[in-house]
C-alpha positions in Angstrom: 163.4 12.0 176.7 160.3 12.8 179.0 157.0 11.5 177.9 156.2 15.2 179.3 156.7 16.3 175.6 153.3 13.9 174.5 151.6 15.3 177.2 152.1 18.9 176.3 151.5 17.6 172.6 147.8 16.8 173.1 147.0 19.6 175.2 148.5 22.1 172.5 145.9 19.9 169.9 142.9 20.0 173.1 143.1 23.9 172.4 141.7 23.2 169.1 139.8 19.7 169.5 137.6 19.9 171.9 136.1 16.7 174.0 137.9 14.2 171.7 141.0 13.1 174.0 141.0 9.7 173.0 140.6 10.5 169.2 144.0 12.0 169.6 145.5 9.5 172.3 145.1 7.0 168.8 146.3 10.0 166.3 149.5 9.8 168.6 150.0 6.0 169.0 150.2 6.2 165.5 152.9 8.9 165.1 154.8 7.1 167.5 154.5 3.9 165.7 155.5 5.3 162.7 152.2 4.5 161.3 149.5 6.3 158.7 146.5 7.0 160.1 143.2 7.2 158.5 140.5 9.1 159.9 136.7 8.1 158.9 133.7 10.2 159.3 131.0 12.5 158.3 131.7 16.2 156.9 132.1 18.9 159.1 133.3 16.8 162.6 136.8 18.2 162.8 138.5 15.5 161.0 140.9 18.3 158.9 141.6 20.4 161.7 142.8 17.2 163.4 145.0 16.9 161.2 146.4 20.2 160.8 146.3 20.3 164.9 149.2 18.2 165.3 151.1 19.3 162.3 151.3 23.2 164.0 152.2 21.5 167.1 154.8 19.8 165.4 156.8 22.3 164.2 157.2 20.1 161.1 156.9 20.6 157.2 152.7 20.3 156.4 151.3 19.6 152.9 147.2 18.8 152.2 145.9 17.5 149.1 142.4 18.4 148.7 141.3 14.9 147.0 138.4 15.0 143.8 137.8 13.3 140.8 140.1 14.6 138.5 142.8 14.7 140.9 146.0 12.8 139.0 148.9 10.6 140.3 151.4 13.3 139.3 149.6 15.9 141.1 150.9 14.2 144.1 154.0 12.8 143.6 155.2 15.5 140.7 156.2 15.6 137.0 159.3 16.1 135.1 159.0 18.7 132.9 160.9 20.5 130.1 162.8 23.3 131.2 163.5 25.8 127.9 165.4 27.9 129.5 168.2 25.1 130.5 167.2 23.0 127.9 166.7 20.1 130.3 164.2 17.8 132.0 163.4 18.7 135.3 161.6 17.6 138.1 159.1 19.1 140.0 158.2 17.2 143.3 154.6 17.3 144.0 153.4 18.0 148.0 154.1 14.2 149.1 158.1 15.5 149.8 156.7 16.8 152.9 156.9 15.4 156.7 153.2 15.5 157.3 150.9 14.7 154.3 147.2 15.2 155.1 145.2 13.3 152.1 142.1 15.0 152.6 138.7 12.8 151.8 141.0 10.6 149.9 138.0 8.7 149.1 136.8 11.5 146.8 139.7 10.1 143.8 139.5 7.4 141.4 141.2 4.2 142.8 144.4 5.4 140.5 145.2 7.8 142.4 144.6 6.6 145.6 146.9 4.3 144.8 149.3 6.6 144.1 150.3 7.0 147.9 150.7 3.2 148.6 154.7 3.5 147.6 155.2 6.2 149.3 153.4 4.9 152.5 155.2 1.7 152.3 158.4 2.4 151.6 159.3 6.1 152.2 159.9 6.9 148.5 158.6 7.1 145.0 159.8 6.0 141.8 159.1 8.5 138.7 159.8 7.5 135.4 162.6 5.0 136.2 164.0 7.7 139.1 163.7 6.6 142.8 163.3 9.6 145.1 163.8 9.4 149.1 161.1 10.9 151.1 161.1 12.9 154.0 162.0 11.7 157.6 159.8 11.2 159.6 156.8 10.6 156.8 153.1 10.8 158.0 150.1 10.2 155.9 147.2 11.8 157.5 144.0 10.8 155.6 140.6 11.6 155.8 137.5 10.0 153.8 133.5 10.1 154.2 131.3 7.2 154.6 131.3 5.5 151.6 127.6 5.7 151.6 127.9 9.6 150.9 127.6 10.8 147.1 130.9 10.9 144.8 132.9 8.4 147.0 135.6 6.0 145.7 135.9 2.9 148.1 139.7 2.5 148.9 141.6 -0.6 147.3 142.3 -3.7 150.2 146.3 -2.7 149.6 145.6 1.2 149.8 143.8 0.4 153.1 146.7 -2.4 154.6 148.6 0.7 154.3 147.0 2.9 157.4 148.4 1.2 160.6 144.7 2.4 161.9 141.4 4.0 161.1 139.3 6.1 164.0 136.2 7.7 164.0 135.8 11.4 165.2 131.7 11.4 166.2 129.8 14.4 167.1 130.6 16.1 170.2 128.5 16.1 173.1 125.8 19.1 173.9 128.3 20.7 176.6 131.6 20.4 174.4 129.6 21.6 171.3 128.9 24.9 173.4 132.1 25.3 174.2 133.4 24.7 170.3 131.1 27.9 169.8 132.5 29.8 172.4 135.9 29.0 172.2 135.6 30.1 168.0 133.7 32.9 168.2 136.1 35.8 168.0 138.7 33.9 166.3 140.2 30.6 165.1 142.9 29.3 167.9 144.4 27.3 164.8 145.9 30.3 164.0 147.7 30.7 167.8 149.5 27.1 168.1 152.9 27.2 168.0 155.5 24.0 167.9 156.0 22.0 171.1 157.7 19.4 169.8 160.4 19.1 166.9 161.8 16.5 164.4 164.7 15.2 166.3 162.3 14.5 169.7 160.1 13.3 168.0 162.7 10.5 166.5 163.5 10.1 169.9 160.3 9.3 171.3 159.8 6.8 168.6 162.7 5.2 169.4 162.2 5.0 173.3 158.6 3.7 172.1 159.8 1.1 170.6 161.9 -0.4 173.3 158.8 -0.6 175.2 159.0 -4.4 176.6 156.6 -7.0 174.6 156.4 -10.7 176.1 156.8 -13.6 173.1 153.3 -14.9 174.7 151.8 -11.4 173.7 153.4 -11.5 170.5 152.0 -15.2 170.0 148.5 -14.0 171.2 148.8 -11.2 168.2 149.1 -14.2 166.1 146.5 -16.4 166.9 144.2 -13.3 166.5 145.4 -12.8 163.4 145.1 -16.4 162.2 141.3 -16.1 163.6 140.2 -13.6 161.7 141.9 -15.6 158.4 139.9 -18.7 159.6 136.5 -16.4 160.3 133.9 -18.0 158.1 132.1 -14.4 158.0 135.4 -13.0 156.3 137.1 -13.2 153.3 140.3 -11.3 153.9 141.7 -11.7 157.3 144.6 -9.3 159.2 147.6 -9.3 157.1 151.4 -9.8 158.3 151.6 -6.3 158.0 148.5 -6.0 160.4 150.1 -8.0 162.6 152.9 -6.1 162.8 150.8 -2.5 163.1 148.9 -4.0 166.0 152.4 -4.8 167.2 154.2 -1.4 166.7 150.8 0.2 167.8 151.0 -1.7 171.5 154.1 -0.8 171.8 153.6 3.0 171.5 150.5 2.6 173.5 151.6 1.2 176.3 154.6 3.9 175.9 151.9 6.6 176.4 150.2 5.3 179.0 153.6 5.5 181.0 154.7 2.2 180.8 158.0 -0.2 179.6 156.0 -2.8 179.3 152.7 -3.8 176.9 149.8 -5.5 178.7 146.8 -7.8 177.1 144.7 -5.4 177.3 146.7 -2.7 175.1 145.9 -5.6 172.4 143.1 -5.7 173.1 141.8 -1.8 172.9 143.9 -1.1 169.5 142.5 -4.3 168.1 139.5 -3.0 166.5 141.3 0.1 165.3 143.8 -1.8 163.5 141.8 -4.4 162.2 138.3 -3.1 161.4 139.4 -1.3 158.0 141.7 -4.4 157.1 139.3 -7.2 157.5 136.4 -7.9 154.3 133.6 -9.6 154.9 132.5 -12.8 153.6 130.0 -12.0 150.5 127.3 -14.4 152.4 128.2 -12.7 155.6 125.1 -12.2 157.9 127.4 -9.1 158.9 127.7 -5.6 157.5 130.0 -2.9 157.6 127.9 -1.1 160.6 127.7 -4.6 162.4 131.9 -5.9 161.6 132.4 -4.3 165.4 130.3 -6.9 166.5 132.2 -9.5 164.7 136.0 -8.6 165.9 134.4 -8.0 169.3 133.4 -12.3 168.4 136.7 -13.0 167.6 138.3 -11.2 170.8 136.2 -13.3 172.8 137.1 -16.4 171.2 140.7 -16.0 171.4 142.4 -16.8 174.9 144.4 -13.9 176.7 147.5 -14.7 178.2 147.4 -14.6 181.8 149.8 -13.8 184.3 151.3 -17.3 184.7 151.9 -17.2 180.9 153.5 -13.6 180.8 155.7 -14.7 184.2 155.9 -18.2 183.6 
């Protein structure tokens, strides 16, 4: 399977996101990892479209959830309900039996039904009312929130956010790419011209030559000693999970895969190590740290932690 296919993947999503090629670069690590991604940001910075971007270009089934307070666990996962006419329960499957699942400012629901999702992320299915139901293959939670700072926002729960193999950050665009945003949408939406590049089964396929994608035991044990740094961080009261050790694992792997290569380097580790670790890790109460200062912190704890060099990786 040619990595071609990725490359004509984000340049069908560049048509609609402008200037943010390495917003996407991590939006696709995380599809081939098979992880959940959760994108953080402001109103109005293209975090949706994102979203919906690589869903057209995927060719697969697309559900969104507009998230609010009075949004209900069976909204998204569905209801069984009394059908008269057959004089039978039925179910109804809510718009989480999809492929793509954007949960759009998920932080805009009560912790409840937030929640909701975390089965369903985890394990590919949900149980209703004794029933377990399979989900859809491949499964991708796209979610969206607003700083938390923003009126009528629910902070996610620690196992809600374990969930997401990473969380980016869109950011403004610059002056020149803001021009062209205006130029390139005043006559019409180009949403509304993407067609599929890429389908289910290559998409399987790329995951799977992904994760073949050659990772040295000393890279794997330089994983782990970050992770058992950041549990050891007096500044920190939840460190990076097994289940963050194994994201920044899977994510490497595809990384490196989209870069071109067979094999993951340090410094693939390295770059994905705040994205996969900044929304996992809670600070200390006492911290001297904040949330707009925890960048500062991992960037502490990758400087702290040796690299394996070449002897180690050839040794």
């Amino acid at each position: 399977m040619s990595r071609g296919k990725l490359k004509s993947l984000a340049e069908n999503i560049s048509r609609v996101i402008i200037g943010k090629e390495e917003v996407t670069e991590l939006l696709l690590t995380a599809l081939l990892a098979r992880g959940h991604c959760l994108i953080d940001d402001v109103p109005g910075v293209g975090k949706t479209k994102l979203a919906n971007s690589l869903a057209r270009s995927l060719g697969l089934e697309f559900k969104r959830i507009q998230f609010t307070p009075d949004l209900q666990p069976a909204d998204i996962t569905g209801i069984y309900f009394y059908n008269q006419r057959e004089g039978e329960f039925q179910f109804r499957p809510g718009p989480v039996f999809t492929n793509i699942l954007l949960a759009d400012e998920i932080n805009r629901a009560v912790p409840r039904t937030q929640s909701s999702l975390l089965e369903a992320m985890e394990e590919q299915q949900v149980s209703i009312e004794g029933t377990i139901f399979r989900l859809a293959s491949p499964f991708l939670v796209i979610a969206t929130q607003n700083p938390l700072e923003l009126e009528g926002t629910f902070p996610l729960p620690e196992a809600q956010l374990d969930r997401f193999l990473m969380k980016i950050e869109m950011g403004y665009p610059e002056a020149a790419e803001e021009v062209e945003i205006l130029e390139r949408f005043k006559q019409r939406d180009p949403m509304q011209e993407l067609q599929p590049v890429l389908d289910g089964g290559a998409l399987a396929s790329l995951q799977e030559e992904a994760a073949r994608v050659r990772m040295d035991k000393d890279l794997m044990k330089y994983i782990a000693e970050l992770a058992r740094a950041t549990r050891e961080n007096r500044h920190l009261r939840l460190g990076l999970s097994p289940r963050g050790s194994l994201a920044l694992m899977r994510g490497s792997l595809a990384y490196a895969y989209l870069q071109g290569r067979d094999y993951v380097l340090p410094d693939d580790i390295k770059y994905l190590f705040p994205y996969v670790a900044g929304h996992r890790l809670i600070l200390d109460y006492g911290s001297v740290h904040s949330e707009s200062s925890k960048g500062e912190l991992i960037q502490e704890i990758l400087s702290q932690v040796p690299v394996p060099t070449e002897d180690d990786l050839h040794g």
